[in-house]
C-alpha positions as CSV (number, residue, x, y, z in Angstrom):
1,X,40.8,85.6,108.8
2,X,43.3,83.0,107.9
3,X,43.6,80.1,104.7
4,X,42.2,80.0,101.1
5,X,39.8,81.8,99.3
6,X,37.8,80.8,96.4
7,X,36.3,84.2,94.9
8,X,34.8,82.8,91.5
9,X,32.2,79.7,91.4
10,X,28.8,79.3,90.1
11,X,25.6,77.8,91.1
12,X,22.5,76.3,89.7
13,X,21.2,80.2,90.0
14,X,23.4,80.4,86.4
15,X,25.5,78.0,85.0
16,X,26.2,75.6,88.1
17,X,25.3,72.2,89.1
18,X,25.2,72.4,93.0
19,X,22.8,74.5,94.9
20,X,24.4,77.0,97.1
21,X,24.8,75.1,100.4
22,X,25.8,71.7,98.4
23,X,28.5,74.3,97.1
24,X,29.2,76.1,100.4
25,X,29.5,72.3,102.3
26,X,32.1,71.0,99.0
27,X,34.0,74.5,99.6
28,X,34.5,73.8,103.3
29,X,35.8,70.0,102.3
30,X,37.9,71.1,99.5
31,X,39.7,72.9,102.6
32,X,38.3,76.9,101.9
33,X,37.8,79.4,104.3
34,X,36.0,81.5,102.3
35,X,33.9,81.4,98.9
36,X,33.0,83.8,96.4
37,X,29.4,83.0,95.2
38,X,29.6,84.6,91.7
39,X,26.7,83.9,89.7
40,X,26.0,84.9,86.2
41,X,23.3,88.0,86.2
42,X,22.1,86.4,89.4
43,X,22.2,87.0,93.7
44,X,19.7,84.7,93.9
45,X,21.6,82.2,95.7
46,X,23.6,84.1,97.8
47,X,21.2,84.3,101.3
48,X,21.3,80.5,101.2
49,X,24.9,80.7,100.8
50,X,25.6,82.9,104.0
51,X,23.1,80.8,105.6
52,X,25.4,77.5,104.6
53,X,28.4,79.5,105.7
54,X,27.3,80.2,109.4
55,X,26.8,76.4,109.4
56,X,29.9,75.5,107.8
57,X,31.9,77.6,109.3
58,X,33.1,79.6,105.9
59,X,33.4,83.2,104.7
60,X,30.8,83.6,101.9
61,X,31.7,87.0,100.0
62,X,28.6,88.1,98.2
63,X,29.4,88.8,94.2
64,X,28.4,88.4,90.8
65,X,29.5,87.6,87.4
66,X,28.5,90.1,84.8
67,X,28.8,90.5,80.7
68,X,30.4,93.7,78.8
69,X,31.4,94.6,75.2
70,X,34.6,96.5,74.3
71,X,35.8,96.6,70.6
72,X,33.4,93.5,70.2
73,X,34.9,91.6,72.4
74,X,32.6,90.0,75.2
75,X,33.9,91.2,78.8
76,X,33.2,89.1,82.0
77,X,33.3,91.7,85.5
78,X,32.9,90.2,88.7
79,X,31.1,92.2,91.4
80,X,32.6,91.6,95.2
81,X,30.3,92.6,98.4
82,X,27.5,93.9,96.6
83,X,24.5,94.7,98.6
84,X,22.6,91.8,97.0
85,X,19.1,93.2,98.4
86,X,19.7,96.9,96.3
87,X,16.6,97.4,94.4
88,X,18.6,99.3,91.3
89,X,20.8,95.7,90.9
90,X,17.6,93.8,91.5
91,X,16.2,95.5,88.9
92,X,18.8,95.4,86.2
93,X,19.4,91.9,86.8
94,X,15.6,91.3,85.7
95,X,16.1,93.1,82.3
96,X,19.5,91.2,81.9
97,X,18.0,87.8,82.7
98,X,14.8,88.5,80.0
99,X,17.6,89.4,77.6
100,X,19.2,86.0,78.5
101,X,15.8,84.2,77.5
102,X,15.6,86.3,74.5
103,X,19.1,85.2,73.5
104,X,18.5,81.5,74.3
105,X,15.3,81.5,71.9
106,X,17.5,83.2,69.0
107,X,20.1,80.9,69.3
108,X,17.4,77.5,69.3
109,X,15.6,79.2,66.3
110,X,19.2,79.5,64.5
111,X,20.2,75.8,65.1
112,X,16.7,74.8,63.8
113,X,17.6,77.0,60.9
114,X,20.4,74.6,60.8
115,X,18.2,71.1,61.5
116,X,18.6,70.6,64.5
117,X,15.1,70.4,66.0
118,X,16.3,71.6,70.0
119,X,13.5,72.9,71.7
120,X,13.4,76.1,74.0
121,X,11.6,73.9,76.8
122,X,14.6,71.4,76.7
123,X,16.8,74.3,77.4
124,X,14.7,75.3,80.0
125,X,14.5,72.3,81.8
126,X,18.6,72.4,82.3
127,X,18.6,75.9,83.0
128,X,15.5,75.6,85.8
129,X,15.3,78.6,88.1
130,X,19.0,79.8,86.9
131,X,20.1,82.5,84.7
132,X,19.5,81.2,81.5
133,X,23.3,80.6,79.3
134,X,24.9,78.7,76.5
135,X,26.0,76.1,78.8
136,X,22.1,74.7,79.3
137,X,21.8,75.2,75.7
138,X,24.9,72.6,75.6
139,X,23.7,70.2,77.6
140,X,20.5,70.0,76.1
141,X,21.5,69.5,72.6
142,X,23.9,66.4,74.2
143,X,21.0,65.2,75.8
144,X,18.6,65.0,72.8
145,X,21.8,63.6,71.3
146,X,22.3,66.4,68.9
147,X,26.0,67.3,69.6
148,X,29.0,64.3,70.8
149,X,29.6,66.8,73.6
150,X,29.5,70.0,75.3
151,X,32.7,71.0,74.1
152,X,31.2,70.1,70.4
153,X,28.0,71.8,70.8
154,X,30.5,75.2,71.7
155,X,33.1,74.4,68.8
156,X,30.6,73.3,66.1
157,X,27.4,75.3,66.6
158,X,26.9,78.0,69.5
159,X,30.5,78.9,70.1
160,X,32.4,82.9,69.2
161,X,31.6,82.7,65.8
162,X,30.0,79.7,65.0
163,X,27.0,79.4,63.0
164,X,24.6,79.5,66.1
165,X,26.2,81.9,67.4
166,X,24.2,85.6,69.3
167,X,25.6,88.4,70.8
168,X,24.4,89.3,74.4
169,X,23.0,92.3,75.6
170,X,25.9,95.1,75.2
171,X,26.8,96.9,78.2
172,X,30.0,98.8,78.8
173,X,32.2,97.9,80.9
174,X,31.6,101.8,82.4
175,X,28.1,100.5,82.8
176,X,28.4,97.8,84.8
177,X,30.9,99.1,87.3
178,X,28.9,101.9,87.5
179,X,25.9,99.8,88.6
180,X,28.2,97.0,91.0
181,X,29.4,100.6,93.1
182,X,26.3,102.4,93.4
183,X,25.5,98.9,95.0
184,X,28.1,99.4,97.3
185,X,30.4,96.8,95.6
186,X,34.0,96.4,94.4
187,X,34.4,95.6,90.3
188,X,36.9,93.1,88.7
189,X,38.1,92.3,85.2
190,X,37.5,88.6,85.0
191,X,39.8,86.0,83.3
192,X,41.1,88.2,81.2
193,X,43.3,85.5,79.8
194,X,45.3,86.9,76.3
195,X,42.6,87.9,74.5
196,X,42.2,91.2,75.8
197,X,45.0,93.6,74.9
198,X,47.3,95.8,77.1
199,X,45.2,99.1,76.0
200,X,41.7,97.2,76.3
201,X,42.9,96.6,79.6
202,X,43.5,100.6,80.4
203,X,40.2,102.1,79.2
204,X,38.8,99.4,81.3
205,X,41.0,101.0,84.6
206,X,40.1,104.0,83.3
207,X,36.7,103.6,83.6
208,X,37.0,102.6,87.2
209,X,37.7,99.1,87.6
210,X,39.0,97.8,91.3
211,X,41.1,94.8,90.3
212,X,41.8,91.9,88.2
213,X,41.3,88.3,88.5
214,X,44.9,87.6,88.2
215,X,44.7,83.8,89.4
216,X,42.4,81.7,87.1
217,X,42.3,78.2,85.7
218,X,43.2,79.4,82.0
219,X,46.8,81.8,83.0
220,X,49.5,80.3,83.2
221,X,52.4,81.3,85.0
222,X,53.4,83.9,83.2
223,X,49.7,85.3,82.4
224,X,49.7,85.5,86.3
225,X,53.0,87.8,86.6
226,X,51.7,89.7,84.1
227,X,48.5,90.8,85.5
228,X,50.1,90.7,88.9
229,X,52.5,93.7,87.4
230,X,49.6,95.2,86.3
231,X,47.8,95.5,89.5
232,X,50.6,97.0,91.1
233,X,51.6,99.3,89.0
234,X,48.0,100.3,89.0
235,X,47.4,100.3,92.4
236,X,44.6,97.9,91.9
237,X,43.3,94.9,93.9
238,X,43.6,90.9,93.5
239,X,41.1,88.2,93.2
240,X,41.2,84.7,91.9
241,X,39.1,81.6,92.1
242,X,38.7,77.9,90.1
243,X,35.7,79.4,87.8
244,X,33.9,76.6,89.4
245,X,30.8,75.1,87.5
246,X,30.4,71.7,89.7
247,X,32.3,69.3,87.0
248,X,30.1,70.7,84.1
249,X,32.6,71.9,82.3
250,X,35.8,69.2,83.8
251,X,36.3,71.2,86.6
252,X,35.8,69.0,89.4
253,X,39.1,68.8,91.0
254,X,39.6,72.5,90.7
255,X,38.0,73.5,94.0
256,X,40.4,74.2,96.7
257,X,43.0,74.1,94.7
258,X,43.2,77.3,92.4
259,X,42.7,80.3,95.2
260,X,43.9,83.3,96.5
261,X,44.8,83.6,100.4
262,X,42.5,85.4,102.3
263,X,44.7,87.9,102.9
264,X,42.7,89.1,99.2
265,X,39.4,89.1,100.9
266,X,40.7,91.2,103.5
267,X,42.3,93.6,101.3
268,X,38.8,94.4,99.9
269,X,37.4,95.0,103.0
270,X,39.9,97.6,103.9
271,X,38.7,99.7,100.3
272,X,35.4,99.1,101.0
273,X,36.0,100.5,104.7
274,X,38.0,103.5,103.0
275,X,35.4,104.3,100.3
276,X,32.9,104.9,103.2
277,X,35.0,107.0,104.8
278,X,35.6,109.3,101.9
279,X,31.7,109.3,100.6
């Protein structure tokens, strides 16, 4: 396995904007070798992915984006080569997606609170088959001309602490790696960025984590020594991707050009391959 990896993108199963072989064909013209498909509470899109790969020519790794709470914080985990047919995954993603919904209404009823008449349909309409997030709230409210722009409708109204504001489901971070091994996957702390401190970042190893996305769109060079140090002297693994959404959130030009090598991918293999060995 040779060239770049993209391990973190999205597709219209959660937050995206391109189906999974519209991403899969961009990935192989942006110059990938292999793409993560890492949808939010979702593996709904990954079969069509593989499928798109054997025609492409392109690695699809199999993952998922997942939510946790520590010390109140909100906690993304990505979830690499999960078995995305295991029935126990299947079956929490279900509950997590009707806690989604749930969410989505509590949030519309608190900006009508705040008179701004958004409808759930309108949200639902954006978010179609897909894991229901913030993001479709977004764009529906700048559609029915209720915020300037998605970056408003986040900073003014539905944003960490802003008056339209609900908390997701809380899981541990325990939890959820938990339930990404027992489907025979490897877990990640995602974008940790500098909001999560040195110790957060310990009980989180402690509790069994696998690696840290060390490349990502929001650290900066020396974010990216940091964790790097971090995963060494942990012995952990390294992913990275573009956090790719399909230009919803600006990030068009970012696929193919923040990755890891696939030298990454192949590392996780090998763990995988030793993890069966010692089971």
């Amino acid at each position: 396995m040779h060239g770049k990896a993209d391990l973190h993108t999205h597709t219209i199963h959660s937050d995206g904007t391109l189906s999974s072989s519209e991403l899969v064909k961009k990935a192989k013209s942006a110059g990938l070798s292999v793409i993560g498909i890492t949808d939010h509470d979702s593996v709904n899109g990954v079969d069509e992915a593989i499928a798109a790969g054997k025609e492409y020519d392109i690695g699809v790794v199999p993952g998922i984006e997942m939510s946790t709470c520590l010390n109140e914080k909100e906690i993304h985990i990505l979830g690499y080569f999960v078995d995305h047919h295991n029935e126990q995954l299947l079956q929490s993603l279900v509950i997590l997606r009707n806690e989604r919904y749930k969410r989505a209404e509590r949030i519309v009823k608190k900006l009508n609170s705040l008179n701004i008449p958004l409808k759930i349909e309108a949200v639902l309409d954006h978010a179609g088959n897909g894991s229901i997030g913030r993001p479709h709230i977004a764009n529906a409210m700048v559609e029915k001309g209720h915020a300037d722009s998605y970056q408003q409708a986040f900073g003014k109204y539905i944003g960490n602490g802003r008056p339209a504001y609900e908390k997701k489901l809380q899981c541990s971070p325990l939890e959820i790696i938990k339930l990404i091994s027992e489907a025979g996957g490897l877990s990640f702390l995602a974008h940790p960025g500098n909001y999560i401190t040195e110790g957060e970042i310990t009980q989180i190893i402690e509790a069994g984590i696998d690696g840290i996305e060390v490349i990502h769109p929001s650290h900066d060079a020396n974010l990216l020594q940091y964790y790097r140090g971090i995963v060494n002297n942990y012995y952990l693994l390294e992913c990275g991707g573009s956090d790719y959404h399909g230009g919803l959130k600006g990030d068009d030009g970012l696929l193919g050009q923040i990755t890891v090598s696939s030298q990454a991918v192949e590392a996780m293999q090998r763990r995988l391959y030793r993890n069966k060995k010692t089971q």
